[in-house]
C-alpha positions in Angstrom: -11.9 -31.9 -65.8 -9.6 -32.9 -62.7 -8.2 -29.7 -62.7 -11.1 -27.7 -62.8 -12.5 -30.5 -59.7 -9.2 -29.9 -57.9 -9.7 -25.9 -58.4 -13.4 -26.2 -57.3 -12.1 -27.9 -54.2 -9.4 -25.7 -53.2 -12.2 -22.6 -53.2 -14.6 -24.5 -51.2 -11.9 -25.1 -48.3 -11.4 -23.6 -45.1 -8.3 -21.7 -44.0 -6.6 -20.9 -40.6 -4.1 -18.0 -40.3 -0.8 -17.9 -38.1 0.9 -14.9 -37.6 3.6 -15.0 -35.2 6.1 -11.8 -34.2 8.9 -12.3 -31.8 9.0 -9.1 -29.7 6.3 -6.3 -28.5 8.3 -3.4 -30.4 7.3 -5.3 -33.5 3.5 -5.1 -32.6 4.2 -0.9 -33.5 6.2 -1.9 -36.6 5.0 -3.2 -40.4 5.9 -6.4 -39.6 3.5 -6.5 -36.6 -0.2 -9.3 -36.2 -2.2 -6.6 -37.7 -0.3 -6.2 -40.5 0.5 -9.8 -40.8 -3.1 -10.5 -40.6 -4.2 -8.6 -43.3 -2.7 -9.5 -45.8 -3.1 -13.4 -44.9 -6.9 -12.5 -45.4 -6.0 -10.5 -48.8 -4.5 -13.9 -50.0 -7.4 -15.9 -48.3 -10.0 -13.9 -50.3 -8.0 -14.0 -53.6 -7.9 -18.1 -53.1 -11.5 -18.4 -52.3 -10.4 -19.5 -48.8 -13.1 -19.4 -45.6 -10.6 -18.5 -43.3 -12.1 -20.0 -39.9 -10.1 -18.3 -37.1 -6.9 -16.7 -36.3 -4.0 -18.0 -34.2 -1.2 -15.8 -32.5 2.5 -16.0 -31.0 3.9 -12.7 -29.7 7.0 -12.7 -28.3 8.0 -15.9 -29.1 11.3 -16.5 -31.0 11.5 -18.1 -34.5 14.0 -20.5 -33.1 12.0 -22.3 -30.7 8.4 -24.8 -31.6 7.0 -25.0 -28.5 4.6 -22.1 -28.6 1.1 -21.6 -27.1 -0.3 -20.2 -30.6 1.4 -22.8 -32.9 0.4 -25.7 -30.3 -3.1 -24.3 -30.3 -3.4 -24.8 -34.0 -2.0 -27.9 -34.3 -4.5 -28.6 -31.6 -7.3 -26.8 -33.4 -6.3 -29.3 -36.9 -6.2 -32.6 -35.4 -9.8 -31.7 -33.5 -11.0 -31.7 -37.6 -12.2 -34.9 -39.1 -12.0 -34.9 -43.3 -12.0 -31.5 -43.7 -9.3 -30.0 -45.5 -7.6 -26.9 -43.9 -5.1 -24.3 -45.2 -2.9 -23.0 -42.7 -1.6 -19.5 -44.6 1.7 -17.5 -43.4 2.7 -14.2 -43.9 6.4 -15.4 -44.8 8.5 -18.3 -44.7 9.9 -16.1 -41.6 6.7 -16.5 -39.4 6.4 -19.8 -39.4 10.0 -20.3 -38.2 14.0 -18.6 -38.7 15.8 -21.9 -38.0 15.8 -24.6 -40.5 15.4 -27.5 -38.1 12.6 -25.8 -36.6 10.7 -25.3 -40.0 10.9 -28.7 -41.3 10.1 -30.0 -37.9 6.6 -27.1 -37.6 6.4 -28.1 -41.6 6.1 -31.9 -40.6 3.8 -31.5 -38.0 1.3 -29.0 -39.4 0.9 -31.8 -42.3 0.8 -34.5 -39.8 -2.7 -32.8 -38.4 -4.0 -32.6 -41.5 -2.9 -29.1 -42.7 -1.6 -27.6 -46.1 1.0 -24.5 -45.7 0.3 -21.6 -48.0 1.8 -18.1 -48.0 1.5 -15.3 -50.4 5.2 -14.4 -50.3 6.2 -18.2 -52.1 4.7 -21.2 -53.4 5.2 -24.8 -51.5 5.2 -27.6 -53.5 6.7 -31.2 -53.0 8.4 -31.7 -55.6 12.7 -31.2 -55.4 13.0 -28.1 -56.4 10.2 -26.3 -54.8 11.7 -28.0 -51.5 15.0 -26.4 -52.3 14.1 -23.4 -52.7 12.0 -24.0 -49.0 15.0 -25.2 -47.2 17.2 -21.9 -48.8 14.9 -19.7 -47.8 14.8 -21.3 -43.9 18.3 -21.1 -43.9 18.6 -17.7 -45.3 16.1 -16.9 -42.2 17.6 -18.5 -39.5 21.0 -16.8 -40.8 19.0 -13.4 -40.5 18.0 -14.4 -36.8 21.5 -15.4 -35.9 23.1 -11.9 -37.5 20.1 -10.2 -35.4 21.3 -11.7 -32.6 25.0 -11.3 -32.9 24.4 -7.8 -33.6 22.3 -7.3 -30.3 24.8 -8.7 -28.1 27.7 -6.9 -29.8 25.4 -3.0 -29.5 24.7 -4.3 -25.9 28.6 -4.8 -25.3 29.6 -1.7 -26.7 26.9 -0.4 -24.6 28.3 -1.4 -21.2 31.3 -0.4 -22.1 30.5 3.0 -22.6 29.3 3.1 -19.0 25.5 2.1 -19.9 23.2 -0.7 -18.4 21.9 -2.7 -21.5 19.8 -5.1 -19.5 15.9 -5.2 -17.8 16.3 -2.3 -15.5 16.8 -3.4 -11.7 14.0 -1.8 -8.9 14.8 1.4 -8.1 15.8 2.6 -11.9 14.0 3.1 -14.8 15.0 3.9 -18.1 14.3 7.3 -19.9 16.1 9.8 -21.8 19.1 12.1 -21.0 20.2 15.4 -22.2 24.0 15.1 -23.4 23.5 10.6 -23.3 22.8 8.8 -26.5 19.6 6.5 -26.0 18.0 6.1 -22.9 20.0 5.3 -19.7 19.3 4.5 -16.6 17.6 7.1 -13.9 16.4 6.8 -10.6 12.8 5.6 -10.3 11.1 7.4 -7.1 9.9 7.1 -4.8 10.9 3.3 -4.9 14.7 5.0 -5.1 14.3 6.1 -2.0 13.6 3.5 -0.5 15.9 1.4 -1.9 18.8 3.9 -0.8 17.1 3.9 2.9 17.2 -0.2 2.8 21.2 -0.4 1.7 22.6 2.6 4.2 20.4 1.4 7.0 21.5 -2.3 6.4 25.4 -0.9 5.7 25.6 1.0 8.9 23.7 -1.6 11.2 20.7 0.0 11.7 19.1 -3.6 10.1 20.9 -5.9 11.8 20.1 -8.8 9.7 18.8 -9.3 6.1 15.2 -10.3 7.9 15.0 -6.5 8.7 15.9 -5.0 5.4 12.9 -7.2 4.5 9.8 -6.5 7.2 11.2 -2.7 5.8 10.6 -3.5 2.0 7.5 -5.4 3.2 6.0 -2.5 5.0 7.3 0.2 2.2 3.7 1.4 0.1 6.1 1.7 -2.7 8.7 -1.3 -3.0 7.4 -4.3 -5.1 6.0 -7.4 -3.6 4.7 -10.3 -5.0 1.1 -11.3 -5.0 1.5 -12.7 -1.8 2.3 -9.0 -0.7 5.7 -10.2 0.6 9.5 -9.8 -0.6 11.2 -13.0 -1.0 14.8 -13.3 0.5 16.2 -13.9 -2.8 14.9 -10.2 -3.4 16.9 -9.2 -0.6 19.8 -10.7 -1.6 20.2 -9.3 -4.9 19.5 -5.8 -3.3 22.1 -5.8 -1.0 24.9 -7.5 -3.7 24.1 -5.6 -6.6 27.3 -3.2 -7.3 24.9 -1.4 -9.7 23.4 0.5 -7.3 27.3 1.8 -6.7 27.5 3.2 -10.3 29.3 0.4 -11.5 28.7 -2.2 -14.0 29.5 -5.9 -13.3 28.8 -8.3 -16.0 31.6 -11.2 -15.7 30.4 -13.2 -18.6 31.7 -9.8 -21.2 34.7 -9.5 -19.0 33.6 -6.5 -17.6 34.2 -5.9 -13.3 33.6 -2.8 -11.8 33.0 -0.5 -14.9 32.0 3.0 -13.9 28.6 3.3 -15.2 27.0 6.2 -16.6 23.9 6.2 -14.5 23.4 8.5 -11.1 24.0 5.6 -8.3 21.9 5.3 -5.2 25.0 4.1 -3.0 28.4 5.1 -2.5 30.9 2.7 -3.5 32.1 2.8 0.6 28.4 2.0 1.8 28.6 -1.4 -0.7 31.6 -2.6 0.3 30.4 -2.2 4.0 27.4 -3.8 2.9 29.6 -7.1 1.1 31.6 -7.0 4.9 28.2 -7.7 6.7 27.0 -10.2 4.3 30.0 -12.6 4.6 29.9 -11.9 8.3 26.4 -13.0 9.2 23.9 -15.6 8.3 20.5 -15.0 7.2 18.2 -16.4 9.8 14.7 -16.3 8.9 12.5 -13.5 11.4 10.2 -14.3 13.7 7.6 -11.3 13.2 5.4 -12.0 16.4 8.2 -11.6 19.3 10.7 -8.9 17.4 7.7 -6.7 16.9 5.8 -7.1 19.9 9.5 -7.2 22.4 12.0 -4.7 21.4 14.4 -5.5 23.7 14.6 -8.9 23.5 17.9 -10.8 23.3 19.5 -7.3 23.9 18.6 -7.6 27.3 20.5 -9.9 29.6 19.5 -12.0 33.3 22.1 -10.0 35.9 21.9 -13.2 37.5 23.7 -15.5 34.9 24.4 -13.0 32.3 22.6 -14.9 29.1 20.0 -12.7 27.3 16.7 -13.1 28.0 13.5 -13.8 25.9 9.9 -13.3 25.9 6.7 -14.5 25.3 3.3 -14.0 25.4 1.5 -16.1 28.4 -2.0 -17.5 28.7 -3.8 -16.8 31.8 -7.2 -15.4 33.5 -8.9 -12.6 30.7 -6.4 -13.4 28.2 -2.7 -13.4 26.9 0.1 -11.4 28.5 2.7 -10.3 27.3 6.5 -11.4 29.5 10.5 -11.1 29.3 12.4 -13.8 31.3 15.3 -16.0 31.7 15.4 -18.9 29.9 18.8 -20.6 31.1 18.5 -23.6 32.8 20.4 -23.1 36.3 19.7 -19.1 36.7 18.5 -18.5 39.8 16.0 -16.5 37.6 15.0 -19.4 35.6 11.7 -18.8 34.2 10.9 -16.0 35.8 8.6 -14.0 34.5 8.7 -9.9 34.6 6.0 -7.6 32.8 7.0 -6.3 29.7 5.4 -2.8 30.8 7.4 -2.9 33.8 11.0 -3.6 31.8 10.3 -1.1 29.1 9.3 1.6 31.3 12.1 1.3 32.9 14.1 1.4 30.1 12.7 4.9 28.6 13.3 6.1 32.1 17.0 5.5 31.7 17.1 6.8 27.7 16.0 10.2 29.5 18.4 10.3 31.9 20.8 10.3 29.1 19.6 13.9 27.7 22.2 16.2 28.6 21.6 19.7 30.1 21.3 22.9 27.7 24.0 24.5 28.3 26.5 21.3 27.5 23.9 20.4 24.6 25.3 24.0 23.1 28.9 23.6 23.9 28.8 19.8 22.1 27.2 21.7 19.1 29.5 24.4 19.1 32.6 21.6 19.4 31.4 19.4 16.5 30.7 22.2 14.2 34.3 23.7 14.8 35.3 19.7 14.5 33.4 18.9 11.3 35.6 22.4 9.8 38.9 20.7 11.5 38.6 17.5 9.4 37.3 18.9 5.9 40.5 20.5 5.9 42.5 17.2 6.8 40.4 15.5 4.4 41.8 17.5 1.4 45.0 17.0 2.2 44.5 13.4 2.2 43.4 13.3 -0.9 47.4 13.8 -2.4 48.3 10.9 -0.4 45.6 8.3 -1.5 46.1 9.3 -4.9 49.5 7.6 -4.1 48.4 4.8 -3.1 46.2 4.7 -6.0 49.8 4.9 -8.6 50.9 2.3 -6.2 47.9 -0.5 -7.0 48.4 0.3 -10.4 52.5 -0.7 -10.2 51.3 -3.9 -8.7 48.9 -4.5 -11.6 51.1 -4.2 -14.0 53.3 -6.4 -12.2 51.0 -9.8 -11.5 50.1 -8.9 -15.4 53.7 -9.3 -16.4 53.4 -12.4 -14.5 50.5 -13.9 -15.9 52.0 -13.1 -19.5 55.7 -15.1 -18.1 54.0 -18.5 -16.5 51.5 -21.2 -18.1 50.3 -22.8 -15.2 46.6 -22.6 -15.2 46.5 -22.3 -11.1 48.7 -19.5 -10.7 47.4 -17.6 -13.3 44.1 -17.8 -11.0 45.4 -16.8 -8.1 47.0 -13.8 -10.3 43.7 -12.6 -11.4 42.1 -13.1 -7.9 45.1 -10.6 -6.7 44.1 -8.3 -9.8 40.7 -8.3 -9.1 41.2 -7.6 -5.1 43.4 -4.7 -6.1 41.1 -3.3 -8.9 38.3 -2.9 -5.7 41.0 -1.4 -3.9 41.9 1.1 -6.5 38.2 1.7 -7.5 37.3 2.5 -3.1 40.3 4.9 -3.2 39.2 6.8 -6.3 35.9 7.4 -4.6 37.2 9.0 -1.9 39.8 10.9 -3.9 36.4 12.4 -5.6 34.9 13.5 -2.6 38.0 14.3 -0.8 37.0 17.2 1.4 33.3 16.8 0.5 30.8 16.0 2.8 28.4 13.4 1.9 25.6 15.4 3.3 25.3 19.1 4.3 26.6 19.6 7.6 23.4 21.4 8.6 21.6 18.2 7.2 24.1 15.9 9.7 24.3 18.4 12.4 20.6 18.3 12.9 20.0 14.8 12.5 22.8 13.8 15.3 22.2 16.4 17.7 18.2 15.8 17.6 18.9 11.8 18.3 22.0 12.9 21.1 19.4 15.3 22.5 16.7 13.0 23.4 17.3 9.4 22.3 14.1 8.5 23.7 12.5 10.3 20.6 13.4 7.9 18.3 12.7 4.5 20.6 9.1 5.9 20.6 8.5 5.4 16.7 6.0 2.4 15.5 8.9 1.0 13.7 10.9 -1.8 15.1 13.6 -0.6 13.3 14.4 2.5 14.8 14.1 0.9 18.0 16.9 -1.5 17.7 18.9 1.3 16.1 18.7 3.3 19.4 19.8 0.3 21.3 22.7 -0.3 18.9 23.6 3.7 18.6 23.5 4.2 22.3 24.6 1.4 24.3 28.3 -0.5 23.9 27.2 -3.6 25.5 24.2 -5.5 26.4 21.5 -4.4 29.2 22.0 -6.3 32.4 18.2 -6.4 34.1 18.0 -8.2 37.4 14.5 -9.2 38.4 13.4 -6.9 41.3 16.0 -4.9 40.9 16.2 -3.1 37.8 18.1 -2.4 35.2 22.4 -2.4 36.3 24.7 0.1 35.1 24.5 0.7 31.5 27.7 0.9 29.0 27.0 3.4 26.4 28.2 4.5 23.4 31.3 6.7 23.0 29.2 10.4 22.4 26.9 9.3 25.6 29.8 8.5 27.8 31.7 12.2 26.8 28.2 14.1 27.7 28.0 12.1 30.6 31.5 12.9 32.0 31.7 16.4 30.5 27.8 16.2 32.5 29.6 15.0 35.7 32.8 17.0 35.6 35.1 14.5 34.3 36.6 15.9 31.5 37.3 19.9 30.4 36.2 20.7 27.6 38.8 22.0 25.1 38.9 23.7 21.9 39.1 21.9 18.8 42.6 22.9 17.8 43.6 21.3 21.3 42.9 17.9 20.2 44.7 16.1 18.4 42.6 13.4 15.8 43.6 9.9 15.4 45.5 8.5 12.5 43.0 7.4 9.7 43.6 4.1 7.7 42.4 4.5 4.1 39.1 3.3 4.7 38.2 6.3 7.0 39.8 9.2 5.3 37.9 11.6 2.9 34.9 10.6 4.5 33.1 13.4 6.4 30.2 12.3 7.7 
């Protein structure tokens, strides 16, 4: 009679089903909710079980208790006052693959008042039904660890065959390649566009500071922001010191610096170590939006009457704010005097278009570049023998400080070893990518040629964009030195760049013009050979 009371009671009771899968891919697969699910309700119905509501965890690993599902339903039980509720699993594995974490989810689940039931195996609390309960933990958590162990050793052999194994980093996305096993990864455009456009223009100078390569990214339709529409420095900063972008893999915690990757890279090695140069060189100062954008040539411009740059701001007076650039430096003659912004920048296009040279020395400079650019992709090639030297050379010296490392025990020197190993592996990897393009332009000369000869043509072209940008690049591409501006007077003779001052004294008669095979090229260091820009 008290079994058949106990039976009546256990198909009169109510039943709650957790299912609980630890990554999206196993959604697709039979071990996903669905699948879970049903046959949780397949045992429910057998048992005579009401089964009240599901509960959920996706994505969250067997190892941990703290999920949002699991906490729910322990929730959800404790909220019930004398009522008796099964909580039914698909497999010991669902509820938990660590033992620690299944007695501790075990304990707690009967704590609110809940009986754990599964189809796959029978709890009871007697010794050797525990047993059994605690093997089968054990024998889960074991699978989780293996799982894991074998993920992290695929994902080594992965980087070691050249292959990014991680989240894929903006710009890249992963997809599948003829003649690659599994999916690598590819450039994702248009945002790898952009991307390039941020690291070159921030590795040549055209963005003079990391607030730059920002307001870019910010004002880029494509590049990712966050919900606040804005890039966050941090975002920046990985950008620009990510050697991925290189084609090479970096992941110091497998031992691996400065693996070629597999994967098309957006950069050339040359452009990130330029990049790493400017980034220990300069300090990040925050930008202020309201005076770079609405004065482009403030702090380039300096008082001719005490030499400090000048700065600007807008001024409140009758009908309104007006916009001003003046000195600032206490003492100047000058001191707070105000000139109109129309007035300097006027002024300044003025003198950007006295600065276009006449036609016929606009062709002879083409003609003398083009016969140039020939010149030095010959020299270039023959470089090539004599870097690959250089290259045997870094690897004697390896070989070396590792013959040293193997001889000493000292903890310190061995360091300072593998910082000199690790300085020359960067050397050797710079010098093997200009070995490979050795006598190959980085662009098509036509590509070059036009781009160059447009800007030395009419520089005043470019400093009428929208983008602030391309206005400090003309200012940094065209001038050697700051602009002297003395109030009343004007802007004072103007020290341009190299290519300005030859057109200007080929312009004035102060050189002769002679044929390429006249002149005779500097010597290149390593770092400017086999480049051909």
């Amino acid at each position: 009679m008290k079994a058949h009371t106990m039976e009546e009671k256990r198909k009169n009771a109510k039943a709650v089903i957790y299912c609980r899968v630890s990554s999206s891919a196993q959604v697709k697969k039979g071990d996903g909710l669905g699948s879970q699910e049903t046959r949780c309700r397949e045992f429910a119905r057998h048992k005579g079980f009401g089964v009240e509501t599901v509960f959920h965890d996706e994505g969250a690993s067997g190892g941990i208790i703290d999920r949002p599902g699991m906490q729910s339903m322990l929730t959800f039980l404790k909220r019930q006052k004398k009522q008796e509720y099964f909580v039914i699993i698909d497999d010991i594995s669902r509820l938990a693959r660590g033992i620690d974490a299944h007695i501790q989810l075990r304990t707690s689940i009967g704590a609110a008042g809940g009986t754990l039931v599964s189809p796959s195996i029978e709890f009871g609390e007697d010794s050797d039904s525990i047993l059994v309960e605690n093997l089968l933990a054990s024998v889960s958590q074991h699978q989780r660890q293996k799982n894991a162990e074998q993920t992290k050793n695929r994902m080594q052999a992965r980087v070691r065959n050249g292959y990014w194994p991680f989240s894929p980093v903006v710009g890249y996305r992963y997809d599948s390649v003829p003649g690659h096993v599994g999916r690598m990864l590819v450039p994702d455009e248009p945002v790898a566009s952009v991307v390039k456009e941020a690291l070159e223009s921030y590795a040549s100078g055209r963005f003079d500071s990391q607030s730059e390569v920002k307001r870019f990214l910010e004002r880029s339709a494509h590049f990712p922001k966050n919900k606040d529409g804005e890039v966050v420095y941090q975002r920046v900063d990985d950008l620009l010191n990510r050697v991925l972008y290189a084609g090479y893999l970096d992941v110091p915690k497998w031992g691996l610096s400065l693996h070629p990757a597999k994967h098309e890279p957006l950069i050339s090695y040359e452009t990130y170590q330029a990049i790493q140069k400017r980034m220990r060189g300069q300090a990040k100062a925050p930008a202020r939006k309201d005076l770079t954008q609405d004065f482009p040539l403030r702090g380039f411009v300096t008082c001719g009457a005490c030499g400090h740059p000048m700065t600007a701001c807008w001024s409140t007076g009758t009908g309104g704010k007006y916009p001003y650039y003046h000195c600032h430096s206490k003492g100047c003659i000058d001191y707070r005097k105000s000139i109109r912004k129309e007035k300097m920048e006027e002024e300044f296009e003025k003198l950007l278009l006295q600065m276009r040279p006449s036609r016929n020395l606009f062709f002879v400079a083409s003609t003398m570049f083009q016969e140039l650019w020939t010149q030095r992709q010959a020299m270039a090639q023959q470089d090539g023998v004599s870097l690959k030297s250089e290259i045997r050379q870094i690897e004697r010296k390896v070989d070396q400080y590792l013959d040293r490392i193997i001889a000493t025990e000292q903890t310190s020197v061995i360091t300072a070893y593998e910082n000199q190993i690790n300085k020359l592996e960067e050397q050797k990897v710079a010098l093997t990518e200009k070995v490979n393009n050795c006598g190959r332009p980085l662009q098509p000369f036509d590509e070059t040629f036009r781009t160059a000869m447009t800007f030395l043509a009419n520089p005043q072209k470019l400093w009428s964009s929208d983008r602030i940008e391309d206005k400090r690049a003309v200012l940094r591409m065209v001038f050697a030195e700051k602009l002297p501006y003395r109030r009343n007077e004007g802007f004072r003779t103007a020290q341009t760049s190299l290519p300005f001052t030859l057109l200007q004294g080929l312009e004035g008669g102060q050189y002769d013009v002679a044929r390429p095979e006249r002149l005779e090229l500097p010597t290149l260091g390593s770092e400017d050979r086999c480049s051909i820009h």
